[in-house]
Each structure stands twice: as structure tokens, then as C-alpha cells.
N, C-alpha and C positions, 0 to 999 in steps of 0.2 A: 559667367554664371553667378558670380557674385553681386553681381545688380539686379538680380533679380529677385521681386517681395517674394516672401513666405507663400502667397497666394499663387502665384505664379509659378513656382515652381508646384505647388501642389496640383497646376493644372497641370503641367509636362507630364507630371511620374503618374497621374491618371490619363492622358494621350500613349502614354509607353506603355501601361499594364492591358490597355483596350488592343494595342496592338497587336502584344504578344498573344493576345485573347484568340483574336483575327486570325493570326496564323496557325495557332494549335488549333483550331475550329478548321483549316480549309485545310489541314494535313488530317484530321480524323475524317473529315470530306471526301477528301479522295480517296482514305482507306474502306469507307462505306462504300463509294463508288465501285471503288475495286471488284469487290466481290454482289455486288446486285447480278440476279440475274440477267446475261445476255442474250443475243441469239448470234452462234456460233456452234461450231463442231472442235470441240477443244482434242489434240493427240496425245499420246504419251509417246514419247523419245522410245524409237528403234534401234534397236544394235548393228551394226553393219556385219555379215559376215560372206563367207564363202567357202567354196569346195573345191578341193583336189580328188579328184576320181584317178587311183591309179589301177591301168586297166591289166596289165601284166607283168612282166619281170623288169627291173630297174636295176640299171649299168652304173660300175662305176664311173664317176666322172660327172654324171647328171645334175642336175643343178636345179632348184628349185626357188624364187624370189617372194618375198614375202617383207610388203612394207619396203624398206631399206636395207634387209638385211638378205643375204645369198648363202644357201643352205645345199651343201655338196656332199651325195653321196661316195663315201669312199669302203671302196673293195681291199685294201692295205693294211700294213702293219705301221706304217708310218703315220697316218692318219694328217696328214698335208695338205690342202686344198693348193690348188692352184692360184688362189690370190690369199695375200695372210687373212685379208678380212672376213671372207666367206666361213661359215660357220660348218665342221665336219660331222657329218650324219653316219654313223660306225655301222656298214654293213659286212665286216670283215668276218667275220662268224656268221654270215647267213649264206657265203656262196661258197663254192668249188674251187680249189686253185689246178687251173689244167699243170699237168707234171709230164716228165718220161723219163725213163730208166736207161743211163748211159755204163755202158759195158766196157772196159779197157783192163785187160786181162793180158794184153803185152806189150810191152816197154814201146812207145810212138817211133816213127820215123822220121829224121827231120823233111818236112815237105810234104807234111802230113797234114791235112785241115780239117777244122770242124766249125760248123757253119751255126748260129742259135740268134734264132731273127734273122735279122742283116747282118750282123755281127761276123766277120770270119778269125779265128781262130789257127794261126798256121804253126806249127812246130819245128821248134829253130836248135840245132845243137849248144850245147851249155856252156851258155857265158855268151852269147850271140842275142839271146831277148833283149832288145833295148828301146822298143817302142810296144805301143796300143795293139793288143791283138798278136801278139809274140807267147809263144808258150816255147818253157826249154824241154827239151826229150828228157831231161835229166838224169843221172847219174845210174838210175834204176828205174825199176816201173814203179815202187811205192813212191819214189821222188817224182815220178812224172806225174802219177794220179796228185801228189800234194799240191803240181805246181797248177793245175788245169784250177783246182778248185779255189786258189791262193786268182788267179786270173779272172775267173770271173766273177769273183767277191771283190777284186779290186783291192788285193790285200799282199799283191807283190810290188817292188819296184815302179812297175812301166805302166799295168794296165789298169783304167778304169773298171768301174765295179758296172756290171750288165745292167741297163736301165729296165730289162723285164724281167728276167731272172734271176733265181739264184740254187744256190748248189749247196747238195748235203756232203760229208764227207763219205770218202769210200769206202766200202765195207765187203768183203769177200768180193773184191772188184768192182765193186756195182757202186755208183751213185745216181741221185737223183736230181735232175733237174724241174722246179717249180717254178709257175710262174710269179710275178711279186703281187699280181692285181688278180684278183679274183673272179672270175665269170669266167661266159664264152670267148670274150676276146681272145684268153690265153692257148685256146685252141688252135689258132691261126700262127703261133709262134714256129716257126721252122727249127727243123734240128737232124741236118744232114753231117755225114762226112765222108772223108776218104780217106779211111786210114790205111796204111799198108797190109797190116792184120787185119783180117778178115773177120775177129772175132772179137777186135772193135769198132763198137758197132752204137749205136742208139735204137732204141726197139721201136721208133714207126717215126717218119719222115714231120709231124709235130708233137707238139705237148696236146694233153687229149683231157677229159674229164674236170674241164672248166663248167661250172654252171652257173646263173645270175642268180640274184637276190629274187624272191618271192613277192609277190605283191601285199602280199600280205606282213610279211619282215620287214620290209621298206616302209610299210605303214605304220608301223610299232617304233621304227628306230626314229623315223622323223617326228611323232609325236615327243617322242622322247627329246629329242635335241631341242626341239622347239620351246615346248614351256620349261625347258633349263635353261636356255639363253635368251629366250626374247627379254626385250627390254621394253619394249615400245605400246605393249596394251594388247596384247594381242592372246587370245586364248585356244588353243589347237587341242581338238578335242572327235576322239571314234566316231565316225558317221556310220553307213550303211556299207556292210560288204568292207570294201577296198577304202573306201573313202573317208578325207578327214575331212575335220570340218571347224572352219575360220573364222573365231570373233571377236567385233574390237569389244574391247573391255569396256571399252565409255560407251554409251550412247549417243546419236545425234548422228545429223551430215560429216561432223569429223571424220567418223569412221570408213566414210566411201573413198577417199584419198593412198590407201594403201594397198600399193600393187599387188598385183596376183599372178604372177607370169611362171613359167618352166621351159628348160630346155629340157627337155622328156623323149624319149620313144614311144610308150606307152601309158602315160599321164597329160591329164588337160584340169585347166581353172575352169569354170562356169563363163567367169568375167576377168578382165586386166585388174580389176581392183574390188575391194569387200564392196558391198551394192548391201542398200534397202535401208543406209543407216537415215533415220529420220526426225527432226528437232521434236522437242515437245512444247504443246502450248505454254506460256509462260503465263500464272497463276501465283495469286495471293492463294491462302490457306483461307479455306473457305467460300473461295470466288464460286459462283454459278453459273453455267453455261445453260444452254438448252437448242436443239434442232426440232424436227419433225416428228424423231421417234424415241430422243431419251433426254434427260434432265442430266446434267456431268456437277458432278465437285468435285474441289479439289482439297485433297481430304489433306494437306499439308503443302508447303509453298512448293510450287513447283517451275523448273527453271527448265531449258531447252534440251537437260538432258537426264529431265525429273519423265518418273512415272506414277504420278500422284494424283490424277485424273481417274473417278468412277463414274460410274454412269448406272442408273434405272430407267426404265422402259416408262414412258409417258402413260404405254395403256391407251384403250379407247377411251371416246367420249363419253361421260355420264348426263 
């Protein structure tokens, strides 16, 4: 560059200012272009959502899928899902726990049993319990009632704690057996025996006054769990009746990609996944469209999951 005259280089840096001329000229080009009117039908970006219609009472254990995440009704005190990841929906205060009233008002006999589920219950003289399902007649009857309730809390020695029940302490004889999970299930729990006295006894062959959750309870609590845990863009929000109602938070085709499943009794999705999410035309601010029946702008830039598309009516011919 040092050989070259003063003139010479006076042409170059007038070649380079023409060019840069050239370029800002066919970038404000294509930004005119941009926005001329076309003919096109420009969209604004749809939201993908969906419905859960739940039609009657929901059981513990049910399970509902949303996106990535597994959202499990629980009837418990424990509030546990079956896998750590699944997400717990608290219906514990909306149902019933079936119960029955166990009577032992004199001291057991060894050889004596009492049955609760599957579970049997056999009574063994004291200092003889040494396994699962061993109860000792104990020393007296107030020792026998401690040891029954101490067995099936799983809070003696030997025996495991009842995976459906559990037990209140005794009071003028009587205690109560409830169940740990809430509904009808617990009505099907058995609760026989054969005691030698006759006047103990259990008052009717199951636990009784289990109810399920409401459809209406169930709808309230999974709203609730839902927009406190979702992570994922998702908005759960009161539909009609029973029904919730599911939306991605973004706009676009994105939103059609997240499942929608249940294992239900009496609940169903629409679809396997949120349905109707739809891109939006992409648009400079200011661009022009036009069809058959309306003129669109796009009243700020708008990208595939803009809703910045308006539109007026062309109107008849004049």
C-alpha cells in the first residue's frame, strides 16, 4: 500500500465508500421488501391446550400424566407416591377412611386368632411371640389389649406394622380399627376372629364407611398440585363442570408434544397430547399481508410464537 500515489489511493477509499453505500442500500431493500404488501393469509401463534373430564369419584392410587411429569392421587397420611418422581395430589381429607370396632373385654386365649386382610393374628402364651403375626395373651387383659395394638403398629419386638391398617388405643375395651388409605377400597378389608370369649369379638366381618374422593375434590386438589409444581410451561386452569383445562404457556407447534394420558376409572384426556398449538406467520413490524377478504399488519415484529398480526375487512368494491 505504500506504493501507491495519493491518487490512487483516493480511488480505493472512494471504491470502499460506494460499497459500503451498496450494502446499506440493499439491507434498507430488503427491509422495504419486507413489509410491502403480499398476498398471503398471515396466523397468529396458537396455544396448544387440553382437557381432563373427570367424570366421577377418583381412587387413591390414580395417576394422571402431563408432559413428563406423573401426578398421583393419594388417599394417606404418608402422602408417598409409588415412584419418588411422581408428583402427590393430597386427597386425604376428601374421602372416608372405612374403620370397625374391635371388642376384647377378656384376657385372649393362647390359640386364639384374629384375621385383618390377609393378615392372621394368632395368640401365643408370654414369652412364646417370636415371629410376624404372634400376639402374647399377656400377663392380663390391659397387657393383652397393649400387646394387639403394639402388633399391629409394628411397635413390638417381632411383628411388622399392617400395610392397610392401623389401630387406636383401647378405651373401656373397645378399639378401633382404620383403614391407612382412604376410599371404598377399605371396605373390602376383612376382620374376623376366633376368639375363645365370645365377647370378643369385631362388630361385622369388614371395615365399613370408606368413601372416595368427589370429582369435584379431585379437581380442586390437582389444580392445586399442578400449577405449584409444574415446571415445564404448562397452565392448569377450572373448565366446565368437572373438567380441567390444559395450556402450554408458549405458543406454537411446541406445545402439541406434551402427553396427556391417565390411568383413571372415571377420567379421560380429549387427546394423548395438548392438540391445536399453531406457529405464527413470521413478520417484520409493519409488513403487509392481504387475502380475498382482509388487509393483515403486523402491528410489531412478529416471530412463530408472536400474535401481532391484525387484520381489517377489504369491504366491497367501490
Amino acid at each position: 500500500m505504500s506504493d501507491l500515489t495519493a491518487t490512487e489511493l483516493k480511488i480505493l477509499n472512494r471504491l470502499s465508500e460506494a460499497r459500503n453505500r451498496t450494502v446499506h442500500l440493499g439491507t434498507k431493500l430488503q427491509e422495504v421488501i419486507s413489509i410491502l404488501p403480499g398476498s398471503a393469509t398471515p396466523v397468529n401463534a396458537a396455544n396448544a391446550a387440553g382437557n381432563l373430564d373427570i367424570t366421577s369419584v377418583v381412587l387413591h392410587g390414580e395417576k394422571v400424566t402431563i408432559g413428563a411429569d406423573v401426578y398421583e392421587f393419594l388417599a394417606n397420611t404418608s402422602q408417598i407416591p409409588t415412584a419418588p418422581t411422581n408428583v402427590p395430589v393430597d386427597i386425604y381429607a376428601d374421602t372416608g377412611k372405612a374403620a370397625r370396632v374391635l371388642t376384647v373385654d377378656t384376657q385372649p386365649t393362647s390359640g386364639d386368632k384374629m384375621t385383618i386382610g390377609t393378615k392372621i393374628y394368632t395368640f401365643v402364651p408370654v414369652g412364646t411371640d417370636t415371629a410376624d403375626g404372634e400376639i402374647s395373651i399377656g400377663i392380663n387383659l390391659l397387657n393383652a389389649q397393649a400387646n394387639i395394638v403394639a402388633a399391629i403398629k409394628g411397635q413390638d419386638t417381632y411383628n411388622v406394622a399392617h400395610t392397610l391398617v392401623t389401630i387406636s388405643e383401647f378405651s373401656n375395651d373397645v378399639a378401633t380399627v382404620t383403614a391407612l388409605n382412604g376410599g371404598t377400597g377399605g371396605n373390602s378389608i376383612a376382620t374376623t376372629e376366633t376368639f375363645t370369649a365370645n365377647t370378643n369379638i369385631f362388630a361385622g366381618a369388614t371395615l365399613t364407611g370408606g368413601t372416595n374422593c368427589s370429582a369435584a375434590n379431585a379437581k380442586a386438589a390437582l389444580i392445586s398440585a399442578f400449577n405449584t409444581n409444574d415446571d415445564q410451561g404448562i397452565t392448569a386452569t377450572s373448565g366446565t363442570g368437572t373438567t380441567i383445562d390444559f395450556t402450554a404457556d408458549v405458543a406454537g407447534t411446541i406445545g402439541n408434544a406434551f402427553a396427556t394420558t391417565e390411568t383413571m376409572s372415571n377420567a379421560s384426556f380429549g387427546a394423548a397430547t395438548l392438540v391445536g398449538g399453531v406457529n405464527g406467520t413470521i413478520g417484520a413490524k409493519g409488513a403487509m399481508k392481504f387475502d380475498g377478504s382482509y388487509l393483515y399488519l403486523a402491528v410489531d415484529t412478529n416471530t412463530i410464537t408472536g400474535k401481532n398480526w391484525r387484520r381489517v375487512s377489504l369491504g366491497a368494491a367501490y
